[in-house]
N, C-alpha and C positions, 0 to 999 in steps of 0.2 A: 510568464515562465522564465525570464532573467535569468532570477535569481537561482532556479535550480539546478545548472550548470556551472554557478559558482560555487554551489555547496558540490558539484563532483568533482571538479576541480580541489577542491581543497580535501577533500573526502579520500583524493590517488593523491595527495606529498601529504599527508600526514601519513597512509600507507605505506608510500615509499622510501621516505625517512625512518619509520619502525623499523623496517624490514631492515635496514640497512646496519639499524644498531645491534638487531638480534641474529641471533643463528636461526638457519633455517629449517624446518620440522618436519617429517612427513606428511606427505599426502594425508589429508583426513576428508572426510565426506559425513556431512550433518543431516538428517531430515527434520525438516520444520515444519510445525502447525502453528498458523497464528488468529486468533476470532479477537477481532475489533471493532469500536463504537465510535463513530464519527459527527463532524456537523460542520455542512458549509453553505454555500450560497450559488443559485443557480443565477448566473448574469445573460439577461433575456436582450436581442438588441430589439424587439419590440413587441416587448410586452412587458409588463413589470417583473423586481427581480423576485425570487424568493426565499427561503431558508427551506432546507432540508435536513437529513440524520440520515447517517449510511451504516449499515452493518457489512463485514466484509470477512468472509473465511478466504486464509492463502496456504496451499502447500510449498515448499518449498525445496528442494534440494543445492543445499550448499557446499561446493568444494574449494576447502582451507589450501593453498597453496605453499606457509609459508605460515607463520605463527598470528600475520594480520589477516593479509591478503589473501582475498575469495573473489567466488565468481556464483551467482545465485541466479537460480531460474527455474519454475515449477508453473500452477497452475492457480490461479481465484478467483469469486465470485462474490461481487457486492450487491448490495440491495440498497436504494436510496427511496425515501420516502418524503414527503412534505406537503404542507399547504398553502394554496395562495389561489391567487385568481387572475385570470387575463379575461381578452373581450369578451369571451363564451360565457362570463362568470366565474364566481369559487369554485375550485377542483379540489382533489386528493388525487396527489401524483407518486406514482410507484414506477420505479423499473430497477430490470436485475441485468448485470452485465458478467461478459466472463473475461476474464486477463491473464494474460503470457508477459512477467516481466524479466529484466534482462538486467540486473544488477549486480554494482560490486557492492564486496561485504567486508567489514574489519571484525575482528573476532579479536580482542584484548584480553588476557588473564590479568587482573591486576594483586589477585591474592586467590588462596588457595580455592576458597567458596566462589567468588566472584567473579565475571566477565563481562568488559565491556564490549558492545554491539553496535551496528550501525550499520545501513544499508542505504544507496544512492545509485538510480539510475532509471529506467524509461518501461515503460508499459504500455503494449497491443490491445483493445478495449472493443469489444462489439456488445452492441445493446442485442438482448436477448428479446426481451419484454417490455412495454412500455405502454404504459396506460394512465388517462387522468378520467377521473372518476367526477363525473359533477353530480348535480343534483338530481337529474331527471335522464341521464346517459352517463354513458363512459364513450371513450372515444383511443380506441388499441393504435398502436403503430406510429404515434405522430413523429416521435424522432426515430429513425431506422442508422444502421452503417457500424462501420468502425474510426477509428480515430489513436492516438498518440498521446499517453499521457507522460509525468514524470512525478518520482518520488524521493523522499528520503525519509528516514526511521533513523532512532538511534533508542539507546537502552539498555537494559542490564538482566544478566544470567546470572543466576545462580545453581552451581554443581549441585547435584541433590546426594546427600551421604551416602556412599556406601551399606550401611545398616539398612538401609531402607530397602533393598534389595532394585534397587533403579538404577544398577550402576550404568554409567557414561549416558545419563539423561541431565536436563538442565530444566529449569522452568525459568519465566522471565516476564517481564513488558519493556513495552516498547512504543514511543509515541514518535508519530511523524506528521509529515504535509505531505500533499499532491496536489495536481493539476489532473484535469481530464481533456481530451480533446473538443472540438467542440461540433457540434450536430445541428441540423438543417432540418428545418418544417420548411412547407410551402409558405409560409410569410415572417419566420422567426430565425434566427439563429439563436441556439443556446451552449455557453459556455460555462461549463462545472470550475468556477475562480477556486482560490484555495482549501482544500478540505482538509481540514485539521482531527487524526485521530490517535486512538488507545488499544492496544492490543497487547492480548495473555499471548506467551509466546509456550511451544513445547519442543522440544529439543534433544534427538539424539544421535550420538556419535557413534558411527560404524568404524 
């Protein structure tokens, strides 16, 4: 997780330099939908590792303080899937978790259609459900708790015309990394290492 405090670090002076060059704008307040496609690697310390795919819906409420600078925080739910196998044998592994994240946000116009995007900072994470399905059982519950993740996203908006009759809506994507925290069996620890993902963004300004 280094590195992800150096991308917020750099994430608040390239905000704070904007801001400084620009004048500053009214309050605005954005609602955000974002459905993403992921894949990363679950790091076992004893059991072997594996690969999974995570889908992840986030609502978001963001408030623009200033032409860059925001502050974001709403609600989401990811599903992580994958196969592989420890001592019990090959499984099929599912769990769904829900998340409270706590980010800043830069909101950039660079032309009239266009804006660039980008979000940096930390996420609350309890596993709802959790289950590995083998061949001859399943077995509920193995990881339980919450934990501490972190994030960053960056990407691009685009204003949807007027004609369209959507006015002050955006559509968008946005790819980022995360971390998850990491979760306790009675003989494993499992950490969720880098998850690299893809999301449709929906976007509108109050």
């Amino acid at each position: 997780m280094k590195k992800y405090p150096c991308l917020l670090v750099l994430l608040c002076s390239l905000s704070f330099h904007s801001i400084q060059a620009q004048e500053k704008q009214d309050f605005r307040l954005d609602v955000m939908a974002m459905y993403g496609l992921g894949f990363g690697v679950a790091d076992n310390s004893n059991e072997p590792d594996y690969n999974f795919r995570t889908q992840e819906f986030n609502a978001l409420l963001n408030f623009d303080f200033g032409k860059l600078f925001g502050f974001g925080t709403g609600m989401g739910f990811s599903r992580l899937s994958g196969n592989g196998f420890n001592s019990n044998g090959d499984f099929f592994h599912r769990r769904t978790s829900l998340r409270i994240p706590v980010l800043l946000t830069m909101i950039h116009p660079f032309t009239e259609h266009f804006e660039f995007y980008a979000n940096g900072g930390f996420f609350w994470e309890q596993i709802r459900k959790d289950e590995f399905q083998y061949l001859s059982t399943t077995v509920e519950d193995v990881y339980e708790g919450s934990g501490i993740g972190a994030q960053f996203q960056i990407g691009l908006l685009i204003n949807l015309p007027d004609h369209l009759d959507w006015v002050e809506s955006r559509l968008g994507i946005v790819v980022g990394a995360q971390v998850s925290g990491e979760y306790d069996s009675t003989l494993n620890t499992q950490d969720l290492g880098d998850i690299f993902t893809a999301s449709v963004v929906y976007s509108y300004i109050f």
